[in-house]
N, C-alpha and C positions, 0 to 999 in steps of 0.2 A: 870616266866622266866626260859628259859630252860638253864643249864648250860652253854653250849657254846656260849651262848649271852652274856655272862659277860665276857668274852675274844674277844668283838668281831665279835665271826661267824657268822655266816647266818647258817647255819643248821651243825649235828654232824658230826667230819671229822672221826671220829672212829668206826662205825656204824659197825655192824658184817652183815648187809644187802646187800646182791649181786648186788650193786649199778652199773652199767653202769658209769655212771659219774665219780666215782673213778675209772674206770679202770688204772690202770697203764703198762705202755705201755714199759716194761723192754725187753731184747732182746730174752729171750726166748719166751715172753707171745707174741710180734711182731712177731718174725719167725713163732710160732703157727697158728695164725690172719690168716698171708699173706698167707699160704700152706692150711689154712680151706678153705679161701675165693677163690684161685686157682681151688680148688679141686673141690668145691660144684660150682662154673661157668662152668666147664665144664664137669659136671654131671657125676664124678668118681663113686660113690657108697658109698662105704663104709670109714668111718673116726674113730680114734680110736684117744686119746687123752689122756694119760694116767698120772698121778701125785699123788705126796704125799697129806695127809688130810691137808686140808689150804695151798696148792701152788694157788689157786683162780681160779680153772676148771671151778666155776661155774660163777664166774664174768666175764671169759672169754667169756662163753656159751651166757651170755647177749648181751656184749658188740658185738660180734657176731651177736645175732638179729638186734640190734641197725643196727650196721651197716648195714648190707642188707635192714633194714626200710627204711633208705633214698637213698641207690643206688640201690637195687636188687629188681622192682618191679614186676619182672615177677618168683620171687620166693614167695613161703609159706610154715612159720615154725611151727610146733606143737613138743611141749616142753614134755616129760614125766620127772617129777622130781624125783619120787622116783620108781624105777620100781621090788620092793620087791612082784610081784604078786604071788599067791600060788598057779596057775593052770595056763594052757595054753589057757583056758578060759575066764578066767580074765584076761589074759595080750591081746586077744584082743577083747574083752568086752571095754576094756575099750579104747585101739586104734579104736574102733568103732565109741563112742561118742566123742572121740578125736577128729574127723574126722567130726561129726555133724550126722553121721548116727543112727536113731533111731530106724529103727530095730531090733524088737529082735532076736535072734536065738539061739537054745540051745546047738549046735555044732562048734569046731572050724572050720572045711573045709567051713561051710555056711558063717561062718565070711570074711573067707580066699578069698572068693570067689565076697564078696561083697565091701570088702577094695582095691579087685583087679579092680571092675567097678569106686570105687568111683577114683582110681588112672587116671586111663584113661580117665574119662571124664574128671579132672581137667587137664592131660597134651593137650586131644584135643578138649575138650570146654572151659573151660578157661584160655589156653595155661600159667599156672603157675604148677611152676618146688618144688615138693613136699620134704621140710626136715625134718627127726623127729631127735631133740635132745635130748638122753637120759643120765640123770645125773646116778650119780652112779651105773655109768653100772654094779661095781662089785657085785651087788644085784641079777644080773640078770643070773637063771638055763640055763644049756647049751640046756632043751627043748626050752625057747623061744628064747634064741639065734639061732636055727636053725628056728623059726618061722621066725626072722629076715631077714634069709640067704635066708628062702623062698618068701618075701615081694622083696629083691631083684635081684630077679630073672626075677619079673614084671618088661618086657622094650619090649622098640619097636625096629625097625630097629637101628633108630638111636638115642636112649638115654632110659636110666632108668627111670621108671615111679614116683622112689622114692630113694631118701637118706638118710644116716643116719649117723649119728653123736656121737659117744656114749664115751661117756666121766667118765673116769673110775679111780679107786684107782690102782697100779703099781702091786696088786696081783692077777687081769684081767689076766694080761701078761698070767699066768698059765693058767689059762680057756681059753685062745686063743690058746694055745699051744697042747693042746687038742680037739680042733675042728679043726683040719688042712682045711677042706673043707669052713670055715668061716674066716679062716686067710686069706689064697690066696683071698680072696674078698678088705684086707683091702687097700685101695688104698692111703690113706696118714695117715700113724700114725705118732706119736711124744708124746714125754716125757718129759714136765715141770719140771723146773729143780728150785730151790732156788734162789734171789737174791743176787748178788754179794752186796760189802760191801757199793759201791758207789751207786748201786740203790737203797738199803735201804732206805739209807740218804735222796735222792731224795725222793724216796716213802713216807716216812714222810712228806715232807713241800710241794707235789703234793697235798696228800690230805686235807692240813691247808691251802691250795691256792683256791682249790676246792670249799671248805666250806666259801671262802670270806677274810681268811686272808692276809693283803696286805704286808705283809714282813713274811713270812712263818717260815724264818732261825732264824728269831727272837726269837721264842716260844721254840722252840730246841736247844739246843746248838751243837755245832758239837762232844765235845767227848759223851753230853747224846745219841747224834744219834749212836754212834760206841758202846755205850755197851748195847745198843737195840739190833742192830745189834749181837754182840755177843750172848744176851743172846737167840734171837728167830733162829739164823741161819738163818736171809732172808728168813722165812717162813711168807707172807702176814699174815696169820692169827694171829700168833702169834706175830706181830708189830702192828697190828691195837689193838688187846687185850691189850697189853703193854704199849702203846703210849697213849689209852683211860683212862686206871688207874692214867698215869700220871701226864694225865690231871688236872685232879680230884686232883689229889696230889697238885698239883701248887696250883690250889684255895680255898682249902683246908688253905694250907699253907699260901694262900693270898704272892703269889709271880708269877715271873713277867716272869718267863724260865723255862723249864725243865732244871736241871742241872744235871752233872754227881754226883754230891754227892745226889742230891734227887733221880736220879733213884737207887744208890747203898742202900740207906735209905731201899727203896717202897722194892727191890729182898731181903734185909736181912730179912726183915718185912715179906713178902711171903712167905719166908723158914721157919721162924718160927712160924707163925700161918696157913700154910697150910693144908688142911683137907685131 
């Protein structure tokens, strides 16, 4: 039996997994959404998305696919997760096979060249509108960022043959800053910002609602929910981290809440045997 069944759940509401289903829908991560979704309908180009480590870029990035799954069928997304490539060969080597193209070739301009047919015929034989989402953009040398800048460039009269979506850490900002010629492309950026104190709380008994809990506010107490709050600063990551230890702490303890005196327990406990 999995932990969270003895409370319970139907599956883990603290999962460090880029869940769609956990998306939570606070107002920064909505006004994100709503200007992605704007942007990529009517085939802007370029998107830039920038946030701290564990503001939830990449659960955004999902919940994103998701979305366009059930309403955008005349779009297609291919995902690069980590785009740490060490040549400009390999970065589109591997958008090659991304794309389904099996071709080999042992130069970029042949690559360049064949990413450029495969664009085309998917915008005018299978009239679907092409997005690449790349996670941690901040990985990514300003050569294949100009590889980027040169993918879109590929457009027809009337729309871009390709999108892109690049979802990055706040120290992006500087490498954009330095490509002036790939900035003026960017057509909707934005900057995820922390949860205020009230979405926190909500973000808490969202995702124990998620998971199957039928009284959410139950399991958390509202001042444990405010020194969560405190102690992560409305960083997602660091409330699912926190919130999951606590878990554990409750039944551990064979008890029925998180309280504010078990969470002050669990941070004194952490200070003192942290490595």
């Amino acid at each position: 039996m999995n932990y969270y069944e003895l409370i319970g759940l139907e599956k883990e509401p603290f999962s460090m997994t880029p869940d769609p289903d956990f998306y939570f829908d606070a107002k920064h991560h909505s006004n994100c959404i709503d200007r992605l979704e704007i942007s990529l309908r009517l085939g802007r180009g370029l998107n830039v998305v920038l946030g701290g480590i564990g503001l939830g870029k990449t659960t955004l990035s999902r919940y994103l696919l998701n979305r366009f799954t059930e309403y955008g069928r005349d779009f297609k997304f291919f995902l690069i997760i980590d785009p740490g490539f060490s040549s400009n060969l390999e970065f589109v080597q591997h958008m090659a096979r991304l794309f389904g193209i099996r071709i080999q070739r042992d130069d970029v301009m042949a690559y360049m060249n064949m990413l450029e047919h495969f664009l085309i015929d998917m915008a005018y034989e299978a009239n679907k509108q092409i997005v690449l989402i790349i996670d941690e953009g901040q990985k990514m040398g300003p050569s294949q960022l100009e590889l980027i800048r040169s993918l879109l460039n590929f457009e027809t009269n009337q729309k871009k043959l390709m999108q892109v979506v690049i979802l990055a850490q706040p120290e992006f900002r500087e490498t954009l800053n330095h490509m002036p010629n790939l900035k003026d492309r960017i057509a909707m950026s934005y900057t995820l910002q922390p949860l205020d104190r009230e979405e926190s709380k909500n973000f808490i008994d969202y995702r124990l609602r998620v998971a199957g809990h039928p009284a959410p506010g139950e399991l958390f107490t509202d001042d444990a929910k405010d020194m969560i709050f405190n102690e992560t600063n409305g960083y997602p990551r660091k409330m699912v981290v926190l919130s999951h230890n606590l878990l554990l702490e409750m039944i551990i303890a064979r008890e029925e809440a998180v309280t504010a005196t078990m969470v002050n327990r669990f941070l004194n406990q952490k200070q003192f045997t942290q490595i």
